[in-house]
LOMARMI-636767 format. One record per residue: x, y, z of N, C-alpha, C in turn. Coordinates in steps of 0.1 Angstrom, whole numbers, plus 5000, padded with zeros to 4 digits. Each point is the difference from the previous one (the first is absolute). Layout:
N
XYZXYZXYZ
...
END
This chain:
242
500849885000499250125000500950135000
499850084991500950104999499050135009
500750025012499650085014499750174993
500350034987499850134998498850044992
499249824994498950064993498850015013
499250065005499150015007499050014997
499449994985498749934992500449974996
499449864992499849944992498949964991
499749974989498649954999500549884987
499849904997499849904992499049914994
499750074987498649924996498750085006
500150115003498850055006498750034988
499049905002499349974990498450085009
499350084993498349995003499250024994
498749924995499050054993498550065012
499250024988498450065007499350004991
499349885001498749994994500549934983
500949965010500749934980500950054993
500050085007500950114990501750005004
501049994995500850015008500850184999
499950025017500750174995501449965006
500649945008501749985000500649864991
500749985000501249904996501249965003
500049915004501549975005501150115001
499450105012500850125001501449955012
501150004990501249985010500550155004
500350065015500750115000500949955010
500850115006501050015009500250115002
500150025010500450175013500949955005
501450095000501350005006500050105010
500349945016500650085009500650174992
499050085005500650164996499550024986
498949944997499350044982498750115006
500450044993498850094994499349944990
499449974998499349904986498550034998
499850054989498950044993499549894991
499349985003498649904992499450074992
499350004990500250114991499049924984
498850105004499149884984498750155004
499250004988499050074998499249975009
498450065008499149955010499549864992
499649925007499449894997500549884990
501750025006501149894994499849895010
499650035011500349895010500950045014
500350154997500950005013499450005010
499250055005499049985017499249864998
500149954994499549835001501449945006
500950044994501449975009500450015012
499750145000500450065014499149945010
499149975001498449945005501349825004
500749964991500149854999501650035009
500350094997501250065010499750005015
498950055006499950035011498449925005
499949874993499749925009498550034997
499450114992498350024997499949934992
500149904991499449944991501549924998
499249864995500949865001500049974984
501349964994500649984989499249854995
499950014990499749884997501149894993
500850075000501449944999501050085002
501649915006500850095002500450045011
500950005007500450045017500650224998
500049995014500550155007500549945009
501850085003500349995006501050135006
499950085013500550085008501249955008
501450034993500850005009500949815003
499349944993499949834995498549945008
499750105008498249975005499449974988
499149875000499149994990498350065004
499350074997499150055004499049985003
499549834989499149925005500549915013
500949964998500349945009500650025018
500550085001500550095008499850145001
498650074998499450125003500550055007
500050035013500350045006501650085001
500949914995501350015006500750094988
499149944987500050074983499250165006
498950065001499250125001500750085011
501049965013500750055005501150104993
500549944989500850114994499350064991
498750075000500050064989498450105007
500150154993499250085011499350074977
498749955003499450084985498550155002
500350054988498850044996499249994988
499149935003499349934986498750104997
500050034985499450104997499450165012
499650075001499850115005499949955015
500650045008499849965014498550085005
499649905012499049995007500350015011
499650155004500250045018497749995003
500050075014499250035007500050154998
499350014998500050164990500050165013
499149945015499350025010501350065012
501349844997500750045010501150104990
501249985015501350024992500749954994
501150014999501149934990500349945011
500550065010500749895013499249915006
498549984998499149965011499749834985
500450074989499549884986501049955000
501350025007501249974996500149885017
499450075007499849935013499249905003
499049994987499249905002500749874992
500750014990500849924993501549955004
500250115014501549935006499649925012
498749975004499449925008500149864999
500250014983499749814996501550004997
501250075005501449954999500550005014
500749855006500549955006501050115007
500150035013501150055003500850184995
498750054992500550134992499950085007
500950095008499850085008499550164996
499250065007499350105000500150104991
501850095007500950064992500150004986
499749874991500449944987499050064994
498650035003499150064994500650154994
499950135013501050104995500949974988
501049945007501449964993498949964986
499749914990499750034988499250134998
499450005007498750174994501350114998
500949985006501350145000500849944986
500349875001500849984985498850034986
498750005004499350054989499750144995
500650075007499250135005499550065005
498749885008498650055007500150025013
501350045007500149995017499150125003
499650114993499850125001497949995000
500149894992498650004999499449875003
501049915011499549915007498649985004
499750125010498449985005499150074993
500250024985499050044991499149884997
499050034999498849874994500650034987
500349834995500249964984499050074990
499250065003498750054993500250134991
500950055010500650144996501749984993
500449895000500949994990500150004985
501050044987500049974994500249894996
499849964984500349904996501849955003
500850114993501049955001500349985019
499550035006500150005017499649875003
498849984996499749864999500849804996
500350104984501249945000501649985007
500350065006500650035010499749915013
499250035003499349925013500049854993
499649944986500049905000501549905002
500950104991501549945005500750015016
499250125006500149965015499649875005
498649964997499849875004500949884998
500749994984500849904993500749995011
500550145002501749955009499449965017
499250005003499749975016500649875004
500149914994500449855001501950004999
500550134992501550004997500349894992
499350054990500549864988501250054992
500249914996501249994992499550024984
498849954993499550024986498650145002
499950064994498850045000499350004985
499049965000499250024991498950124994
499750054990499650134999499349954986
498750035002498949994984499750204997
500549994990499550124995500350105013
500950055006500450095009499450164992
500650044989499650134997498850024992
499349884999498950024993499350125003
499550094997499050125003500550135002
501149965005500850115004500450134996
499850105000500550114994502250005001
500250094991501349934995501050085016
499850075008500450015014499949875007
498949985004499749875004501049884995
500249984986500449914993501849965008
500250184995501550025006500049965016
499049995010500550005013500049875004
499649874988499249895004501849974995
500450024985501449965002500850055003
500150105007501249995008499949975015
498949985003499749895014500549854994
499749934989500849874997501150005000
500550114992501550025000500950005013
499350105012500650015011499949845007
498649935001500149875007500749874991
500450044993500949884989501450055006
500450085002501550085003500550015013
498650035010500450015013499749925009
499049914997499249895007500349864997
500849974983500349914997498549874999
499250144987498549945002500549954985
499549874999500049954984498150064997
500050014983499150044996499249934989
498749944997499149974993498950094991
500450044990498750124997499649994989
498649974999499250004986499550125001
500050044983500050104997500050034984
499050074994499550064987500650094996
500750085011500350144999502149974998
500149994983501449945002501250124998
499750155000500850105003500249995011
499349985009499950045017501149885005
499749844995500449885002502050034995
499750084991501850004995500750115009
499750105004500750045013500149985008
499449865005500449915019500849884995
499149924987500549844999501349964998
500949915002501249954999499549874989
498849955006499949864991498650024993
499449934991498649984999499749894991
498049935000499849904993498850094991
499649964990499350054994498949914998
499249974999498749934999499050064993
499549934987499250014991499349874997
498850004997499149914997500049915010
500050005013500149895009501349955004
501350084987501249895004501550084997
500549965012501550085004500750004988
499650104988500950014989502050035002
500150125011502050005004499650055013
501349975007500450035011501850024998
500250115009501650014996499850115009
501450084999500450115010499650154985
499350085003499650144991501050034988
501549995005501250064989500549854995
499549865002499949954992499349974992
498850054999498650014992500250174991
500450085008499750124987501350105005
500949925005501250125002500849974988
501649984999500950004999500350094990
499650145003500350134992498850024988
499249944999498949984992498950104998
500350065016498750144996498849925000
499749885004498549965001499450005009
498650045004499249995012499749895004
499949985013498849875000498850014995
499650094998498950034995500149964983
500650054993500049954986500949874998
500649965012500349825000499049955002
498849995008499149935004498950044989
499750104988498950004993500749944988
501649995001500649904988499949845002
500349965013499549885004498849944997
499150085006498649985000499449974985
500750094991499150004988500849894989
501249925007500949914995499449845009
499250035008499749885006498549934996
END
C-alpha cells in the first residue's frame, strides 16, 4: 500500500433506473493534492461524491481512505476525511457556533475550543453568534468548510464550493483552500464546473465526461509545457475529441 495515496477508488461503477451515469471510475488523491474533478453539471460528479462519503452505495467497485476500505471498515475509512456535499445545510434560526455545536456533539472527545478554532481559520470568529439566517452565501459556504475540518481530517472533500458565488466570494473560498493545503497540511478533493477557478488552486485533476474518467494527471502535464493552453481549452479539446 503506498501510505501517500489517501483516496482511492477502483472500478467505481453506478447506474439508476437502468441507466448507467458512472463507470469504472479509477482515481487517486496524493497526500498534499489539490485535485480537481472536473466534467460539465450532470457528468456524474455528485453521484461520486455521494459514493465517496458513504451517501449512496456503488454498484461496483471499492473506496478506499488512507488503505481504509469504506464498505468494509467505515468507520476507520470516514475518519480521515471531513466533506461538503452540494450547498451546505445549517439551522437557519441558530448560530454558526450553536450549528457547529450541534454537529461537534456526535464527535468523540472534540474539545469545546475546536469549534472557535475552525470558525477563526474560516473567518467567522467575528460573526460566531450571528443566526446563520443573516449570513451570506459565501459565509455559509465558509461555515460549511468549518464543519469539514471539525473532525481534523487529513482529505477534505468539496462539491461545487464556489458555485453561486460572486467572484469576491470565489477569491475568498480559494484562498482559504490555499491557506488549509499549506498551513494545515489539508489534502484536497473538488468537483467542479467552474475550470478557471479549478486552475489557480489545482496541482492535479481528473476529468469526467459521459460517466467516465477520460485523464487524470498533474495540470502542466495536461496543458503546460510552454504551450499557452488553458484548462479550459484543454478540456473543451478533450471533450470534443472524446
Amino acid at each position: 500500500m503506498n501510505k501517500n495515496i489517501l483516496l482511492e477508488t477502483k472500478n467505481l461503477t453506478k447506474s439508476f433506473h437502468r441507466r448507467t451515469v458512472v463507470e469504472d471510475i479509477d482515481i487517486k488523491v496524493y497526500k498534499g493534492d489539490i485535485y480537481g474533478f472536473l466534467g460539465r453539471n450532470g457528468q456524474g460528479k455528485t453521484t461520486i461524491i455521494r459514493m465517496l462519503t458513504g451517501l449512496v452505495y456503488p454498484d461496483k467497485g471499492t473506496v478506499t481512505f488512507s488503505g481504509y476500505d469504506l464498505k468494509d471498515d467505515f468507520k476507520n475509512a470516514i475518519n480521515q476525511v471531513g466533506a461538503m456535499v452540494e450547498s451546505p445545510s445549517f439551522y437557519g434560526y441558530l448560530s454558526g457556533y450553536n450549528n457547529l455545536k450541534l454537529i461537534a456533539n456526535l464527535i468523540p472527545g472534540l474539545e469545546k475550543g475546536h469549534i472557535m478554532e475552525v470558525l477563526s481559520i474560516v473567518g467567522l470568529e467575528n460573526r460566531a453568534k450571528d443566526k446563520v439566517s443573516t449570513y451570506s452565501l459565501g459565509m455559509k459556504q465558509r461555515l460549511g468548510i468549518a464543519n469539514a475540518l471539525l473532525g481534523n481530517p487529513q482529505l477534505i472533500i468539496l462539491d461545487e464550493p464556489t458555485n453561486g458565488l460572486d467572484p469576491q466570494g470565489m477569491m475568498e473560498i480559494e484562498e482559504l483552500i490555499l491557506y488549509l493545503a499549506r498551513e494545515k497540511n489539508i489534502t484536497f478533493f473538488i468537483s467542479s464546473h467552474l475550470l478557471h477557478h479549478m486552475q489557480n488552486i489545482c496541482n492535479r485533476i481528473g476529468i469526467i465526461h459521459g460517466g467516465k474518467l477520460v485523464t487524470e494527471d498533474r495540470i502542466e502535464n495536461l496543458c503546460g509545457n510552454g504551450s499557452g493552453e488553458s484548462l479550459e481549452d484543454f478540456y473543451f479539446r478533450l471533450t470534443r475529441e472524446v
